[in-house]
C-alpha positions in Angstrom: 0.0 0.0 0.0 1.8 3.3 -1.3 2.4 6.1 1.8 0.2 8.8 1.9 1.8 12.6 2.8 -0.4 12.3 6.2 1.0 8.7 6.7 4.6 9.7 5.7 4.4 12.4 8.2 3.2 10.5 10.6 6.1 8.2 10.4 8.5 11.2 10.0 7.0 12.2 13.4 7.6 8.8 15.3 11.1 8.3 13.6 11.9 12.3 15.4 9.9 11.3 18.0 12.4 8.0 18.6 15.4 10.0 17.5 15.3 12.4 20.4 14.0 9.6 22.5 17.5 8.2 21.9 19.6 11.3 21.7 18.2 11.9 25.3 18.1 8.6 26.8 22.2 8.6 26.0 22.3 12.0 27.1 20.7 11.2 30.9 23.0 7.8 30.6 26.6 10.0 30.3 24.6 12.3 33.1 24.3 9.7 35.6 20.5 9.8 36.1 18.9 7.2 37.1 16.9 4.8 35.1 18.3 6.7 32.4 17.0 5.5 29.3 13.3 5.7 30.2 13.5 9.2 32.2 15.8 10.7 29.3 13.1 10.0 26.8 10.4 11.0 28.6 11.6 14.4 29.7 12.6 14.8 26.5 9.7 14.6 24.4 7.7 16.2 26.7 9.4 19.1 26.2 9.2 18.7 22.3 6.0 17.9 22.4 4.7 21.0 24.5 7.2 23.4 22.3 5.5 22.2 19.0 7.6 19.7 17.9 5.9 17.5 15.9 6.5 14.1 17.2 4.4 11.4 17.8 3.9 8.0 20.0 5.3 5.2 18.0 2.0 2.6 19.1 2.9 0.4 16.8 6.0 -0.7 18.8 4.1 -0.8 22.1 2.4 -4.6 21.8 6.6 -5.2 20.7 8.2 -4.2 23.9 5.7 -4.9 26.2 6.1 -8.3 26.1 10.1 -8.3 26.0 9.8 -6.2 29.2 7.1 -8.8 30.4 9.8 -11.8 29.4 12.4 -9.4 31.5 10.3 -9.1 34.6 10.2 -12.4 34.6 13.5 -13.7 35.2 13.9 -12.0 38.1 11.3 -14.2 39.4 12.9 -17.4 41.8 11.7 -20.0 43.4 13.0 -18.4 46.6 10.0 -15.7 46.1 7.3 -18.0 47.4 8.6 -18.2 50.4 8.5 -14.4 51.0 4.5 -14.8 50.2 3.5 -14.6 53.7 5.2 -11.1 54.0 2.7 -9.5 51.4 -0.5 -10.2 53.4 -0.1 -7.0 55.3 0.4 -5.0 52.1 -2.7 -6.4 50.0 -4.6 -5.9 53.7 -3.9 -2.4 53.3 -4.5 -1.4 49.6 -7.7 -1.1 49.3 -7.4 1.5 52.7 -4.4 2.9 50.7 -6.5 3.8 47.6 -9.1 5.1 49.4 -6.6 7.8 51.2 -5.0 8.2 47.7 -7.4 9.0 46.1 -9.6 11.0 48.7 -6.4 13.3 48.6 -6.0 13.5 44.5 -9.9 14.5 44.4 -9.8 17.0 46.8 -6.8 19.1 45.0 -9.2 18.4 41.8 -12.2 19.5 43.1 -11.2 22.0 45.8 -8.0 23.5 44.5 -8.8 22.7 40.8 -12.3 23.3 40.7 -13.1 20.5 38.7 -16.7 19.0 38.6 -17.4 16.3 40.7 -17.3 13.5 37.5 -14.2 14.7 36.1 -12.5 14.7 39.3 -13.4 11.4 40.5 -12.0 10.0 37.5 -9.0 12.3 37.4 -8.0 11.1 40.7 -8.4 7.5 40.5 -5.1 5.6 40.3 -6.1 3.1 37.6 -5.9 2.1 34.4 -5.5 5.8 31.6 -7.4 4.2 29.1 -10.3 2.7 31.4 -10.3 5.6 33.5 -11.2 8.2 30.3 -14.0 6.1 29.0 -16.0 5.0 32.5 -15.5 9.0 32.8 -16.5 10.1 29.3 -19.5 7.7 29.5 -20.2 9.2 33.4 -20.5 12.9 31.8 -16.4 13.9 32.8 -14.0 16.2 30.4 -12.1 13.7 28.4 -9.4 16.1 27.8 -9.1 16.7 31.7 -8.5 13.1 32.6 -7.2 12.2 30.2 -4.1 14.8 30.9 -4.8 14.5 33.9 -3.9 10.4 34.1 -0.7 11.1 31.7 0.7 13.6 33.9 0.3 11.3 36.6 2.3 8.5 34.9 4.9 11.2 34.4 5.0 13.2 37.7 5.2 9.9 39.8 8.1 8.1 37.3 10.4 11.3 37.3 9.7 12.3 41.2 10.5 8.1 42.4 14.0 7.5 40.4 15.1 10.9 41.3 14.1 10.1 44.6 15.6 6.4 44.6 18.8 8.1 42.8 19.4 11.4 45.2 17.8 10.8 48.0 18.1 7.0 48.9 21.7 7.1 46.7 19.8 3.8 44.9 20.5 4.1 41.0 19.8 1.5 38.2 22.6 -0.8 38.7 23.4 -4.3 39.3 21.2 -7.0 37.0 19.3 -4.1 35.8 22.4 -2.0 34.5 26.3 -3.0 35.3 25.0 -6.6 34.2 25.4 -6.4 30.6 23.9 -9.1 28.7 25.0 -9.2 25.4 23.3 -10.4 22.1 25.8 -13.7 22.2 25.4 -14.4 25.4 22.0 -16.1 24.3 22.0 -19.3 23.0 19.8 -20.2 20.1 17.6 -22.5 22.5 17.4 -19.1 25.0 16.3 -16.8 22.3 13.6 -19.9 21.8 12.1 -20.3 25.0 12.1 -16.4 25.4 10.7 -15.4 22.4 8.0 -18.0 23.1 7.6 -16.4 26.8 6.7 -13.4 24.6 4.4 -14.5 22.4 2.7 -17.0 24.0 2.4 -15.2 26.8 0.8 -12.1 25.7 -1.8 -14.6 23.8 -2.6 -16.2 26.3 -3.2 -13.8 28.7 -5.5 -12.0 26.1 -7.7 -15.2 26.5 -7.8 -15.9 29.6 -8.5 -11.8 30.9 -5.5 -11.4 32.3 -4.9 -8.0 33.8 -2.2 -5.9 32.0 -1.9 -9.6 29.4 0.6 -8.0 27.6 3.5 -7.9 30.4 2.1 -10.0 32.9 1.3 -13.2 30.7 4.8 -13.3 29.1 5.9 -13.0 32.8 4.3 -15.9 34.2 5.7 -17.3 31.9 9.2 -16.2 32.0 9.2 -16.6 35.5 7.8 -20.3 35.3 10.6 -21.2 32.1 13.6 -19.7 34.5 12.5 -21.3 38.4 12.2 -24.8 36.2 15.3 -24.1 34.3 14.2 -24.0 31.2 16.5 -20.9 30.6 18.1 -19.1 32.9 19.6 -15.8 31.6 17.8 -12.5 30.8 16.7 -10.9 27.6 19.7 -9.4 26.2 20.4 -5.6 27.7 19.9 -4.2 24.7 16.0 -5.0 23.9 15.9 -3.7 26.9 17.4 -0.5 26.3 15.2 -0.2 23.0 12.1 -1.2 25.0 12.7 1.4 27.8 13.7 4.1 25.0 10.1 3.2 23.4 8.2 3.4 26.5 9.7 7.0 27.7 8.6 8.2 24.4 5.5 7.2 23.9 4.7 8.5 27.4 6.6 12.0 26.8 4.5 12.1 23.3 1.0 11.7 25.1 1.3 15.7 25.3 1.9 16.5 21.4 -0.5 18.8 20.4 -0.8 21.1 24.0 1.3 24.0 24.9 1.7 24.7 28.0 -0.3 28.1 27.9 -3.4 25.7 27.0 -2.6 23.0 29.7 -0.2 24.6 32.2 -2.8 25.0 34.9 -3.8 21.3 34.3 -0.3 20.1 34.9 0.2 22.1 37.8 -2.6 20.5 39.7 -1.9 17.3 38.3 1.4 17.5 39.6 0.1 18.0 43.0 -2.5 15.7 43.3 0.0 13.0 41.8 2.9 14.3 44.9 0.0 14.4 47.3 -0.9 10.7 45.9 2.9 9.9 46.4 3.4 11.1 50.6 0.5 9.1 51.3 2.5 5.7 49.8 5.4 7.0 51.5 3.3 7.0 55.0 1.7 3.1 54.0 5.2 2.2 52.9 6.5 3.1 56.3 3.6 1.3 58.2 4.1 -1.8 56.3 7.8 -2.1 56.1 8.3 -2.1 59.9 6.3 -5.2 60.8 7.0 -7.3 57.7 10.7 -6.6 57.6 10.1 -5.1 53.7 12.6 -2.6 52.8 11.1 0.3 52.7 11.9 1.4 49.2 10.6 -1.8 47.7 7.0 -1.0 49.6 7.0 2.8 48.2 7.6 1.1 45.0 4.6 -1.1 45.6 2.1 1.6 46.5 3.2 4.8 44.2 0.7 5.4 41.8 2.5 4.9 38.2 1.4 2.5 35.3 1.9 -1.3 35.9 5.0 -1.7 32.9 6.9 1.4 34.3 6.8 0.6 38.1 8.3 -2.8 37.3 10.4 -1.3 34.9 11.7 0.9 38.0 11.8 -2.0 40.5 14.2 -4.4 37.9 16.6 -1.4 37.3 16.7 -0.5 41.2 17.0 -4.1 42.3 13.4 -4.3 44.0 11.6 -7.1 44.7 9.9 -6.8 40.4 7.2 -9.6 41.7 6.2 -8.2 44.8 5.9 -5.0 43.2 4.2 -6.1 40.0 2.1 -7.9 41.9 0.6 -5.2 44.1 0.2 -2.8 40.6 -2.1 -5.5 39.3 -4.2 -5.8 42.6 -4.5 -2.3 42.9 -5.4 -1.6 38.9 -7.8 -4.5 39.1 -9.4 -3.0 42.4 -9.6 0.8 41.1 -11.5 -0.6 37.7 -13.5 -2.9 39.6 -14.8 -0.3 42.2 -14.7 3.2 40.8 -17.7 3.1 39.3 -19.7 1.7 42.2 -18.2 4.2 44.6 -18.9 6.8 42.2 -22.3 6.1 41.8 -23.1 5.4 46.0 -20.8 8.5 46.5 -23.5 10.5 44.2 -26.8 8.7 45.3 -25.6 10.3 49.1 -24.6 13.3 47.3 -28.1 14.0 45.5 
């Protein structure tokens, strides 16, 4: 099928789009930021994108690199893990009381500092799913472009605000198997690449059929985990797929803002920025609670409540050495619980209301 101008410029956009993705994500690598190759991308096209550079997401890599980051979560998974089950009863105890203070706190900047209406505020402020969020509010009577921004800014406020904090405040960068351990292309046997890229697939098939939550990462890392605790494989995808996949995901997230300036959305931002912070002290203060009895480090249980998407908190657990299935685990549970609920709170919260 011949290209189109609209379709060559499309591509021309993603092709920039990746370009300064990778330009940037080198740049915050030489800089010594951490989780450099996901932050430098996204800081950087969010800035090209609100100065009216035209730059797009590049979707159609998306479905690509979730699994491989799906396939990576999963070899961190060891048999050793179940053992440590008993230690996330107090944590999955506590969510649902977690999102309920969360939340309470994002809706009140939204509708009190923000004056949002009460629909498009609700939405705004729960911590769930972007896409699920803007339609249950679109079809509840909510701004679409409100959420929406409001959901992306969200993703973006609480990714920047925990590596820098991991990185300069806890001195925790992305090291060790998620950095320093370079796994190259070689280092995979033709049997590895196999079992992996059938982790992948598979995977992400399979948990389409079955309803898996987030299918495209979590089914490829059940099974990723289950091919490296039997020993089926036992060595990660090589580092860089993961670069490329992390390089993909900062830019699509940074590119989420192509067509606003920030005259048109500044005030949006601003509040989204501190509902998301406001979001953020309230897993620091549930992080605390539950790392003292249950012996959790207390970085891995901030990890396990802040309020960012599913693929880019595990991504930020694996590259700072966190406990990736404890952590994925708990983003699934509370995703699951925010889509499953919201709308029945919202509608008992506006029955007492009316």
């Amino acid at each position: 099928m011949p290209l189109t101008n609209g379709r060559v410029a499309g591509l021309s956009a993603q092709i920039l789009a990746l370009l300064i993705g990778v330009i940037c994500g080198l740049g915050a690598y030489l800089a010594g930021m951490p989780l450099p190759w996901m932050l430098g991308p996204l800081i950087g096209n969010t800035i090209a994108a609100m100065c009216h550079v035209p730059v797009r997401a590049p979707t159609r890599l998306r479905p690509v690199v979730i699994p491989v980051i799906g396939v990576l979560l999963g070899s961190g998974v060891t048999a050793e893990i179940f053992g440590l089950l008993h230690s996330w009863v107090l944590t999955l105890l506590l969510l649902p009381v977690f999102l309920a203070c969360a939340s309470a706190a994002s809706f009140a900047v939204y509708r009190r500092l923000g004056g949002y209406d009460t629909v498009t505020a609700f939405y705004a402020a729960m911590p769930g799913g972007i896409n699920e969020m803007l339609v249950m509010g679109a079809e509840a009577g909510g701004d679409e472009r409100r959420i929406a921004l409001a959901h992306a800014a969200r993703i973006l406020v609480v990714i920047v605000f925990v590596a820098l904090f991991f990185g300069l405040v806890l001195g925790v960068t992305s090291g060790g198997k998620g950095a320093s351990t370079w796994v190259g292309l070689g280092a995979l046997t033709v049997l590895d690449y196999a079992v992996l890229g059938t982790c992948a697939i598979a995977g992400a098939w399979l948990g389409h059929r079955v309803g898996l939550p987030a299918a495209p990462v979590f089914g490829p890392m059940i099974l990723s985990g289950i091919a490296h605790i039997v020993g089926w494989v036992t060595i990660a995808p090589p580092t860089l797929l993961v670069i490329v996949a992390q390089v993909t995901m900062g830019t699509i997230i940074g590119t989420r803002f192509a067509g606003s300036s920030f005259a048109q959305v500044g005030r949006d931002l601003m509040l989204a920025a501190v509902a998301s912070l406001a979001m953020l002290i309230v897993a620091v203060v549930f992080a605390i609670v539950i790392a003292w009895p249950n012996g959790i480090p207390t970085s891995q249980a901030f990890l396990a409540y802040s309020p960012g998407g599913l693929t880019e908190m595990s991504l930020l657990a694996f590259a700072l050495e966190q406990d990736v299935t404890y952590v994925s685990v708990m983003h699934i549970f509370r995703i699951t619980m925010v889509i499953a609920m919201a709308p029945l709170v919202f509608r008992f919260a506006r029955t007492k209301t009316q």
